[in-house]
N, C-alpha and C positions, 0 to 999 in steps of 0.2 A: 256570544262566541259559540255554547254551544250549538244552537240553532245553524248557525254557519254551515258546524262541521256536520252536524247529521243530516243537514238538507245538501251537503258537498256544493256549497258554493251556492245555496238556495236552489238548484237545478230541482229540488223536492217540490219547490212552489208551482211549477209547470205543471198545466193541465191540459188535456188529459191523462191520465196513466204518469204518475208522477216515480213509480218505479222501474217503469221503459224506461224515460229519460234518464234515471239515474242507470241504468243498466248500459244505454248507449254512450252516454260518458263516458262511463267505467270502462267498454271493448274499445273505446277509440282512444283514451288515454294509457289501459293497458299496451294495446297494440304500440301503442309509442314507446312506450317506458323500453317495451321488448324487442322492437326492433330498432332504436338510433341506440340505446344501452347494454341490453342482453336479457338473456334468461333470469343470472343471479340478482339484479337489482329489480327485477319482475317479483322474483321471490320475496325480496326483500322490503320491496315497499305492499307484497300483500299481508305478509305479517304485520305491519309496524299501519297499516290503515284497518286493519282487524282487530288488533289492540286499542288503537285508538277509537274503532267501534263500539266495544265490548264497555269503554269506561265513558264514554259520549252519552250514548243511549243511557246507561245508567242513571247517569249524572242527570241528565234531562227529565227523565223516565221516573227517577224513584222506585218506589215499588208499585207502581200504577199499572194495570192490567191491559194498558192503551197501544196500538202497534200502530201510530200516524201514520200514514201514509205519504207523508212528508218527509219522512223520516228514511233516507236513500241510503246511508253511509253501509247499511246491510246489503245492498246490490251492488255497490262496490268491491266489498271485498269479495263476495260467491261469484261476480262475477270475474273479479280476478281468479278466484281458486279454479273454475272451470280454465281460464286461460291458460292456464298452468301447466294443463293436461297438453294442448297443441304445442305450447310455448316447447314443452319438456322434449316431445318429438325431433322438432328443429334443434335445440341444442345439443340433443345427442349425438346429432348427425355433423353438427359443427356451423349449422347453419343459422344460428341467432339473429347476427346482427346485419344489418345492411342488403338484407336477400330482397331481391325483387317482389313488389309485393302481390302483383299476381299471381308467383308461388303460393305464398300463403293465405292467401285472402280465404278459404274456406274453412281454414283452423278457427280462428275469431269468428267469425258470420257461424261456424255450428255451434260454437262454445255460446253466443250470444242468443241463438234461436232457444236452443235445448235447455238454457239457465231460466229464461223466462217461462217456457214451458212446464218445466219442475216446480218452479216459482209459484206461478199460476195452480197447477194442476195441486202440488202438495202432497206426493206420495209420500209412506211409509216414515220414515225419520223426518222428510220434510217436515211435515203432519202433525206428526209428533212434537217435533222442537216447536214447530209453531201454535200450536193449543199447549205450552206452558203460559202464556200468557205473561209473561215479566221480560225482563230485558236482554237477556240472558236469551227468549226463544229467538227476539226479535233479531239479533244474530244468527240465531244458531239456523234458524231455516234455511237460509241464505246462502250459508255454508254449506251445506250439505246439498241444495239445489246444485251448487258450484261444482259438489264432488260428481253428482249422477250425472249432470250434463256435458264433464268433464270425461266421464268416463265413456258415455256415450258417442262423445264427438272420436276419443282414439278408435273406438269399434267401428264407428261408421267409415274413419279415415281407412283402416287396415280392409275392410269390404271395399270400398273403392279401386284401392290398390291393388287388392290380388283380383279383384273382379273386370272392371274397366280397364287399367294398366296393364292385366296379366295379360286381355284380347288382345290388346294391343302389340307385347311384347316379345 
């Protein structure tokens, strides 16, 4: 069972790059969650699959210094946490549920580039949480990829807007 869940449906077992896959999963089911239900249950199943992360990995993990790479349930949630950032935009605006999705399609697509990026790359807190080396990192990187990429996707979105839009307007 726990294999199930850390490998989110075994999509961990897919090779190559066994944390794209779990990362492409994760923006194609976020994207769902957020657009046929809304921002709040976006919200809410990123906590409650984060939680569910933090005691999976554990549970599995022990206190073993091992970060499998099978082990996805971590790109899950950071990739939802980045979501959250574009998600957060459209809801403010009133436009959550049911919007066309070529409005949105470059919220998810930069949240999804930039998480992997971070992911990959490993700056600063990434970095950090990830040379703890326990179960505990094996979340927390992930996390924290989700927030830089998240926050990167609103700056890039607001440079578009006043840059390319403003030409235009």
């Amino acid at each position: 069972m726990l294999r199930a869940i850390n490998t989110v449906g075994f999509v961990g077992l897919l090779k190559p790059a066994p944390g794209t896959w779990g990362s492409l999963v994760a923006v194609l089911v976020g994207w769902a969650i957020e657009h046929w239900l809304g921002f709040i249950p976006l919200v809410i199943a990123t906590v409650a699959v984060t939680a569910l992360g933090f005691w999976s990995v554990r549970a599995q993990l022990g206190d073993s210094s091992d970060d499998p790479s099978e082990i996805v349930i971590d790109e899950v949630a950071g990739q939802w946490v980045a979501l959250l950032f574009p998600a957060f935009g459209f809801w403010q605006r009133g436009l959550s549920t049911g919007v066309d999705l070529h409005m949105v399609w470059p919220g998810p697509v930069a949240a999804f580039l930039l998480f992997r990026l971070f992911d990959i790359w490993k700056p600063w807190l990434v970095g950090r949480a990830d040379r703890r080396h326990d179960a505990t990192g094996v979340m927390l990187d992930d996390i924290w990829a989700g927030v830089f990429a998240g926050i990167v996707s609103i700056i890039l979105a607001g440079l578009y807007h006043i840059v390319f839009l403003g030409m235009m307007g």
